[in-house]
C-alpha positions in Angstrom: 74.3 -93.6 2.3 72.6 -96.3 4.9 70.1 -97.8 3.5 66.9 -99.0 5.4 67.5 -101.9 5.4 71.0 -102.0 6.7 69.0 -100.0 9.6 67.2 -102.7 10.4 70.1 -105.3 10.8 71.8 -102.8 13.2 68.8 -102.4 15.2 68.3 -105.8 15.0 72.0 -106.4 16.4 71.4 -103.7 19.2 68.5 -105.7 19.7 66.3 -102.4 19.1 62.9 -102.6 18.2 62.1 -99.6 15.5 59.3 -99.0 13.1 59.5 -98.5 9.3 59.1 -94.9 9.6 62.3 -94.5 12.5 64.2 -96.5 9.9 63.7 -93.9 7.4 64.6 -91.4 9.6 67.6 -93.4 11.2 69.2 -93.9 8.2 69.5 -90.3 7.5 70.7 -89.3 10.5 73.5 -92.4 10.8 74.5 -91.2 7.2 75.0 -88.0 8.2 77.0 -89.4 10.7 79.6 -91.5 8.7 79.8 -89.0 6.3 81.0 -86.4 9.6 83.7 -89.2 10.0 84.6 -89.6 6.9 85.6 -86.0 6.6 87.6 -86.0 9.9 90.0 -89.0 8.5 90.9 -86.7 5.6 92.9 -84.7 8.8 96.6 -85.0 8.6 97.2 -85.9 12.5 100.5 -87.3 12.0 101.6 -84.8 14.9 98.6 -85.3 17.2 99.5 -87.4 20.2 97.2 -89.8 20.8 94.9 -88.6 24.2 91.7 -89.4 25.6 89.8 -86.1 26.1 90.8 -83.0 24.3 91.0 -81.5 28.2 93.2 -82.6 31.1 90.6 -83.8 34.0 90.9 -84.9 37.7 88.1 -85.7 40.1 88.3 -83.4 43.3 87.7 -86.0 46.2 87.4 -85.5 49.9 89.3 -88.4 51.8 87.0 -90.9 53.7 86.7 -90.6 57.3 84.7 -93.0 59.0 83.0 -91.0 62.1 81.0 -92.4 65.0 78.1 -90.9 65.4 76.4 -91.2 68.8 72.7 -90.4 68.6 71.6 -93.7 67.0 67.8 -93.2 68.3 68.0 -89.4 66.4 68.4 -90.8 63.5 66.1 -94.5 63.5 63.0 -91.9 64.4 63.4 -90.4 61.3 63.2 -93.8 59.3 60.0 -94.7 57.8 60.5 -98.2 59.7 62.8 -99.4 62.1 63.3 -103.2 63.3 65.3 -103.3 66.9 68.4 -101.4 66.2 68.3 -100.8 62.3 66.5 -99.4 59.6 64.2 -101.7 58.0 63.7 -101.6 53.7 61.5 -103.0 51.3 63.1 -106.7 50.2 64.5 -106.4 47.0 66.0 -110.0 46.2 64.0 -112.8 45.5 64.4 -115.7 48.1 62.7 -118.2 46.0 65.0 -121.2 44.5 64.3 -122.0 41.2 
């Protein structure tokens, strides 16, 4: 069983910042947790392929179709602002050099 202590060196590693009393309760709860894992490695999966999900996935995608869309002033009257021919948004990158 974790110890708190120990808790506190991985939170300090995840750079987390915790109280006494979540340490308590953390080091239940991870316990619990390595204890889980320790039962699963008493499996025999000699005959398990190795995979990544126990499910075979695959993303259902539309293909990308650029389209030219012809009413430009439609659209820029529904912006908040507009500047001549674009939309206009907040700045968001700092132009000061340090």
């Amino acid at each position: 069983m974790l110890d708190q202590e120990q808790v506190h060196k991985i939170a300090h590693l995840a750079r987390l910042e915790i109280t006494a009393e979540e340490e308590t309760q953390f080091a239940g709860q991870l316990s619990s947790i390595l204890a889980y894992f320790e039962q699963l490695s008493e499996l025999d999966t000699t005959d398990v392929p190795p995979t990544t999900r126990a499910i075979e996935l695959s993303n259902v995608t539309r293909p990308d179709r650029s389209v030219v869309y012809d009413h430009q002033e439609d659209l820029l009257s529904q912006a908040p602002e507009q500047e001549g021919e674009f939309f206009r948004v907040p700045q968001i990158l700092n132009t000061d050099e340090d």
